[in-house]
VEXDREN-2710 file (C-alpha; in Angstrom, 1 decimal):
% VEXDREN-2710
k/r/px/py/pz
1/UNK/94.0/64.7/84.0
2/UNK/95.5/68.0/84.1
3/UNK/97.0/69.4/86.9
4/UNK/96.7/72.5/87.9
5/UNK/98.9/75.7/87.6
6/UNK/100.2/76.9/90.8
7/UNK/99.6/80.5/91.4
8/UNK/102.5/82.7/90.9
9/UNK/103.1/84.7/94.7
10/UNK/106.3/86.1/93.5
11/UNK/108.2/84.3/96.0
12/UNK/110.1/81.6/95.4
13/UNK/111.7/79.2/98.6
14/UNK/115.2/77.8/98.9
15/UNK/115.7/74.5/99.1
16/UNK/116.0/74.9/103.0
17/UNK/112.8/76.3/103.1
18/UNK/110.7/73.7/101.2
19/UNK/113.1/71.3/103.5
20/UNK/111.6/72.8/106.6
21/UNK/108.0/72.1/105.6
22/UNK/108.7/68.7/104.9
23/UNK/110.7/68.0/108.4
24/UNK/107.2/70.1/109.7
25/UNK/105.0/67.9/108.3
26/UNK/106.8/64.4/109.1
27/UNK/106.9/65.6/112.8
28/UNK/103.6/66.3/113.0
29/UNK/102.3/63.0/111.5
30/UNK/104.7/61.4/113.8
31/UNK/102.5/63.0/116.5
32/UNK/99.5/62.3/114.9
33/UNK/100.4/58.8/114.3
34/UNK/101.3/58.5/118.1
35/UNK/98.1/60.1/118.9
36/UNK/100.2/62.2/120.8
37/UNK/97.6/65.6/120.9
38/UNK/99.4/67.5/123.3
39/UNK/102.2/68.0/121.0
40/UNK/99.9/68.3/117.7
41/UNK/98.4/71.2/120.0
42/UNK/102.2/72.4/120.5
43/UNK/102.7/73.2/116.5
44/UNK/99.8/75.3/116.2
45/UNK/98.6/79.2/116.6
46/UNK/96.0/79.9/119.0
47/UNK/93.1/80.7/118.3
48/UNK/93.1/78.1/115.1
49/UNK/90.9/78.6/111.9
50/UNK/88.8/75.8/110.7
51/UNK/87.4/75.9/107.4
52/UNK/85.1/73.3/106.4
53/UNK/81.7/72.6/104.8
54/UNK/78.4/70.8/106.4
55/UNK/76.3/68.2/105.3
56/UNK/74.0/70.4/103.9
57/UNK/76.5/71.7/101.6
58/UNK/77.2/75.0/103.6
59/UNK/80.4/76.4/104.4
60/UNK/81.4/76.2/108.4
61/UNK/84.3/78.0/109.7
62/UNK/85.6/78.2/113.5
63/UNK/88.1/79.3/115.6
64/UNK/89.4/76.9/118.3
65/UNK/91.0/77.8/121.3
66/UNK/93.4/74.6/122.4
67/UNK/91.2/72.8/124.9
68/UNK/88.6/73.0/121.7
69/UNK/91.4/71.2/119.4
70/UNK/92.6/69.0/121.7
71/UNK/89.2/67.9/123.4
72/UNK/87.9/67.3/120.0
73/UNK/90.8/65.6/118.1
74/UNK/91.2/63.2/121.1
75/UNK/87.7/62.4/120.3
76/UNK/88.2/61.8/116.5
77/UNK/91.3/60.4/117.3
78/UNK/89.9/58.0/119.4
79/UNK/92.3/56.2/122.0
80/UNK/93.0/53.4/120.2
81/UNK/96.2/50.7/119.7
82/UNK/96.5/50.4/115.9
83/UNK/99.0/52.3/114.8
84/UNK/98.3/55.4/112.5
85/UNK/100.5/56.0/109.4
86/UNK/100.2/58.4/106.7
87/UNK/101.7/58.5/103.2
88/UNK/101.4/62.3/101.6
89/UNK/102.0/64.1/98.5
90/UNK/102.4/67.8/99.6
91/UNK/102.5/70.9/97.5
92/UNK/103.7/73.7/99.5
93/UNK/102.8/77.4/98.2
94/UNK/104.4/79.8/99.7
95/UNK/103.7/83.4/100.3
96/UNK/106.2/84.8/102.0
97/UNK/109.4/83.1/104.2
98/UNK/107.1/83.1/106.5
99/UNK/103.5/82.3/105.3
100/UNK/103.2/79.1/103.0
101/UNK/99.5/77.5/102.3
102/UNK/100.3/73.6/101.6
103/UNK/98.0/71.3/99.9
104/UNK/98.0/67.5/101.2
105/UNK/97.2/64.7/99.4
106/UNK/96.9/61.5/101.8
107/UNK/96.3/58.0/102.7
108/UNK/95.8/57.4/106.3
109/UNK/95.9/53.6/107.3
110/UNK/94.9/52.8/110.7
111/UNK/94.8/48.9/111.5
112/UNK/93.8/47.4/107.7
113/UNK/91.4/50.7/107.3
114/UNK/92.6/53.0/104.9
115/UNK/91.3/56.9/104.3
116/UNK/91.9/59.1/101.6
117/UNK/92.5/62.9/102.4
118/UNK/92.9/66.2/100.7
119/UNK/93.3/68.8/102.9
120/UNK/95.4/72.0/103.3
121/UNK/97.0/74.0/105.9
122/UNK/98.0/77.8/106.4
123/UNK/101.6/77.3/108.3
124/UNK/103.4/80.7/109.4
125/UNK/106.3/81.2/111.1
126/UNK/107.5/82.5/114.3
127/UNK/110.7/82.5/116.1
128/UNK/112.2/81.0/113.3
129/UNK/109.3/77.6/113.8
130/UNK/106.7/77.1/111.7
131/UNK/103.0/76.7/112.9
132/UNK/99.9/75.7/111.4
133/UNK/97.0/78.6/111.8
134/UNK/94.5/77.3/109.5
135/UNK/93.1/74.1/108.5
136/UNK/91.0/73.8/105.5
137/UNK/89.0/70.2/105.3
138/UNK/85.5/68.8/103.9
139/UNK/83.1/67.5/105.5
140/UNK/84.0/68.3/108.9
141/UNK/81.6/71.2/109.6
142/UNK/78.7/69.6/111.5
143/UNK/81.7/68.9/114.0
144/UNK/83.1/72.7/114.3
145/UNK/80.8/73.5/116.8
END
């Protein structure tokens, strides 16, 4: 397999910074995991960017306001009592300080069900937080309404 060469943005992150995606990331899985939505709302930008494709092979995109994300990720979420873990490989590129696309490579276990995931996310920062605005995902473009 070969991986991939990572596009050169010309910026390079500290060691704090890559740290800060990380403690990003394991707080919002923690919210995830808790099916807490309310607080996965909390770490994103209004209006959010969905970027998907159908099952007729299209591409779908969105923008959600929050009681679109949160109405439809308690749905997918589901309300139920098996816990929700995740185990990730991320590869964060960033941009700027303040803009960083990060590409996710997951297992989601929920009960004895496990999921693989690749995904990625557009995170940016304000006030010295970072957010994420975009969410880039197959298969979820019949859903994006």
């Amino acid at each position: 397999m070969t991986v991939p060469q990572l596009p050169d943005t010309g910026y390079i992150p500290t060691p704090e910074e890559l740290a800060s995606i990380e403690e990003w990331f394991a707080e919002y899985d923690a919210a995830s995991g808790g099916r807490d939505i309310e607080r996965m709302a909390d770490m994103a930008v209004f209006p959010l960017n969905l970027v998907s494709d159908d099952s007729a092979g299209n591409g779908a995109s969105a923008q959600w306001n929050r009681e679109q994300f949160v109405a439809t990720m308690s749905h997918v979420m589901g309300g139920g009592s098996d816990d929700i873990r995740f185990e990730s490989t991320r590869t964060p590129v960033f941009l700027s300080p303040a803009m960083a696309v990060v590409f996710t490579d997951s297992v989601m276990t929920m009960g004895d069900t496990d999921q693989q995931l690749r995904y990625a996310d557009i995170l940016i920062k304000r006030d010295g937080r970072w957010a994420f605005q975009t969410m880039l995902q197959g298969g979820w473009g019949d859903n994006l309404g």
